[in-house]
Backbone as CSV, one residue per row, in Angstrom:
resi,resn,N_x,N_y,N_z,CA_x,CA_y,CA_z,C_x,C_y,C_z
1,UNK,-23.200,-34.511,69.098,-22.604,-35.702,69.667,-22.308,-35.408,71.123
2,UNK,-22.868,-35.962,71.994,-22.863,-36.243,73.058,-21.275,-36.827,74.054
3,UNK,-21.159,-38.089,73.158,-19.944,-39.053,73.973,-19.648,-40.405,72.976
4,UNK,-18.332,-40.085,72.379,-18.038,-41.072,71.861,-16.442,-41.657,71.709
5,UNK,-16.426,-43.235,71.637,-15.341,-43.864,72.153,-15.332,-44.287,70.604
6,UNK,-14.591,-44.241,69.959,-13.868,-44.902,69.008,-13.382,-46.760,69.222
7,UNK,-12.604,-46.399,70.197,-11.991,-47.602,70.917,-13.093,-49.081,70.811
8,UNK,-14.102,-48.437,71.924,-15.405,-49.525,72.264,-16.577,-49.277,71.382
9,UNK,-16.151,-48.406,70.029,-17.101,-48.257,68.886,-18.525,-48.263,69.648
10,UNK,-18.792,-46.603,70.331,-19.893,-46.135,70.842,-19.697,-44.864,71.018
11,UNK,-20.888,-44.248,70.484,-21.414,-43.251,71.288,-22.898,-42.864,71.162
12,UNK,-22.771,-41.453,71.938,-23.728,-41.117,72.285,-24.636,-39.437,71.617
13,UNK,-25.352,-39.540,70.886,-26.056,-38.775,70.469,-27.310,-37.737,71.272
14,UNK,-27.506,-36.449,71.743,-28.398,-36.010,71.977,-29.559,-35.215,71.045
15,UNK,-30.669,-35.391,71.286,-31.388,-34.816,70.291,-32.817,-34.785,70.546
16,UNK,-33.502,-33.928,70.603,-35.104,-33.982,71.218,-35.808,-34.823,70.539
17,UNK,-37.248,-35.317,71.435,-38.109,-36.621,70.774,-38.611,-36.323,69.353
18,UNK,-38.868,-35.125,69.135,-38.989,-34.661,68.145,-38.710,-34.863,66.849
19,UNK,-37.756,-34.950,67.087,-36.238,-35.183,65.851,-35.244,-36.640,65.887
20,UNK,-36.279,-37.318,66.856,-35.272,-38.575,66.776,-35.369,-40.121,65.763
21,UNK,-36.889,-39.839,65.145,-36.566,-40.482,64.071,-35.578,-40.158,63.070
22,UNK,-35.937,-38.701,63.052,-35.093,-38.029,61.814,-33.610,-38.709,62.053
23,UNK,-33.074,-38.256,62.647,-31.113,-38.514,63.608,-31.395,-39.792,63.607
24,UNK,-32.299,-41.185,63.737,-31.832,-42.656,63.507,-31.994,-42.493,62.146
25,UNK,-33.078,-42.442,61.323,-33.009,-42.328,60.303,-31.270,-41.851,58.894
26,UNK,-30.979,-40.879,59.421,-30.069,-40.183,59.092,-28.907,-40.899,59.187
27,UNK,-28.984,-41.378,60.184,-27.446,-41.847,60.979,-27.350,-43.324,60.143
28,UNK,-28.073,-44.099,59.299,-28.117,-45.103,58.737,-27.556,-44.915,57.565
29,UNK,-27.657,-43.581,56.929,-27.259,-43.073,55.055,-26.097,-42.911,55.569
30,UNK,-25.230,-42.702,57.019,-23.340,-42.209,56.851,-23.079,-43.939,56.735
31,UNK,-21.897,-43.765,55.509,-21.443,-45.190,54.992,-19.591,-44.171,55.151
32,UNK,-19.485,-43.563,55.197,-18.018,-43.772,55.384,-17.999,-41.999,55.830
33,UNK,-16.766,-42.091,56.889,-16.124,-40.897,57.659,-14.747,-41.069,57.577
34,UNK,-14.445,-39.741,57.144,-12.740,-39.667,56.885,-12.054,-40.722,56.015
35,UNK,-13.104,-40.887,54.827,-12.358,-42.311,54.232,-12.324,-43.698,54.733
36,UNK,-12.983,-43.701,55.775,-13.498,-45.340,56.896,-14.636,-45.449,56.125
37,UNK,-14.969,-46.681,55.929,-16.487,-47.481,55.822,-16.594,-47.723,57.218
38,UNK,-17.515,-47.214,57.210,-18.680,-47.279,59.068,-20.454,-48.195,58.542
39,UNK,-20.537,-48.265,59.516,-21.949,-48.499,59.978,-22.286,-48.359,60.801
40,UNK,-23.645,-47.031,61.031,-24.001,-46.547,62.245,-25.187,-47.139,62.389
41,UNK,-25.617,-47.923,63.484,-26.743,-48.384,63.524,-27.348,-48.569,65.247
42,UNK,-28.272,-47.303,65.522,-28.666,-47.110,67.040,-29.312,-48.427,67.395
43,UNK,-28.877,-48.250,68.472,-28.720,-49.459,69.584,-30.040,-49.325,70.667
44,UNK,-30.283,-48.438,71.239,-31.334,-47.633,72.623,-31.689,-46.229,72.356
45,UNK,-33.065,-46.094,72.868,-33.291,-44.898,72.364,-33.822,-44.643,74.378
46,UNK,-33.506,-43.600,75.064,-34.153,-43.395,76.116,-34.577,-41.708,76.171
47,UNK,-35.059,-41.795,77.551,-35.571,-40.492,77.639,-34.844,-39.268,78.336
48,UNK,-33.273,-40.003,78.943,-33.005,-39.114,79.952,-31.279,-39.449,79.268
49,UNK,-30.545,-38.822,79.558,-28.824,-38.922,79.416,-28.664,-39.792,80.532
50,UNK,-28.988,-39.659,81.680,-28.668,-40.709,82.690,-28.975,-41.898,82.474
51,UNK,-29.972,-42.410,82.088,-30.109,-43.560,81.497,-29.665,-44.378,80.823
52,UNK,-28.981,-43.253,79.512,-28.252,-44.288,78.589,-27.441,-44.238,78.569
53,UNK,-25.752,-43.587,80.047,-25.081,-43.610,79.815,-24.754,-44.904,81.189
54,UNK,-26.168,-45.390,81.965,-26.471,-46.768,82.306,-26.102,-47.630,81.386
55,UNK,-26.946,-47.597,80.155,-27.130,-48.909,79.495,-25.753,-48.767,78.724
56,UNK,-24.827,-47.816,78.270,-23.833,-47.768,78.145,-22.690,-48.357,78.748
57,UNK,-22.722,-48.612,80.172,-21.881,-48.977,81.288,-22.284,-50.268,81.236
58,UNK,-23.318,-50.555,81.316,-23.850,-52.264,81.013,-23.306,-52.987,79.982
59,UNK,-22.827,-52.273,78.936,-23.174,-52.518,77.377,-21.233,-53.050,77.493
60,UNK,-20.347,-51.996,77.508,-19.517,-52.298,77.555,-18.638,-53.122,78.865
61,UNK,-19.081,-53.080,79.758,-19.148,-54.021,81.027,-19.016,-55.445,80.423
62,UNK,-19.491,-55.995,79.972,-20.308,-56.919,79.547,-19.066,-58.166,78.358
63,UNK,-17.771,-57.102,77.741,-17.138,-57.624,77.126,-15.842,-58.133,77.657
């Protein structure tokens, strides 16, 4: 885990191209943390950290 806000229910995951179906894939079967029902469901997939912590700033900007 990269960067994550609880608050603005986001974050940010790193993980090579490699492996990034696997980690969306994956990240869909967590149904509950610490006794929370969640739903994780990726949003952007990019190529660089700078990028998506752009579309991040956009994302929550925006509310």
């Amino acid at each position: 885990m990269l960067d994550v806000n609880f608050e603005d229910n986001f974050g940010i995951i790193h993980c090579s191209h490699q492996t990034k179906e696997i980690v969306m894939s994956s990240l869909t079967l967590i149904n509950e943390i610490s006794g929370n029902q969640v739903i994780l469901s990726p949003i952007k997939t990019t190529g660089t950290i700078r990028n998506i912590k752009n579309v991040k700033d956009l994302m929550l900007n925006k509310k």
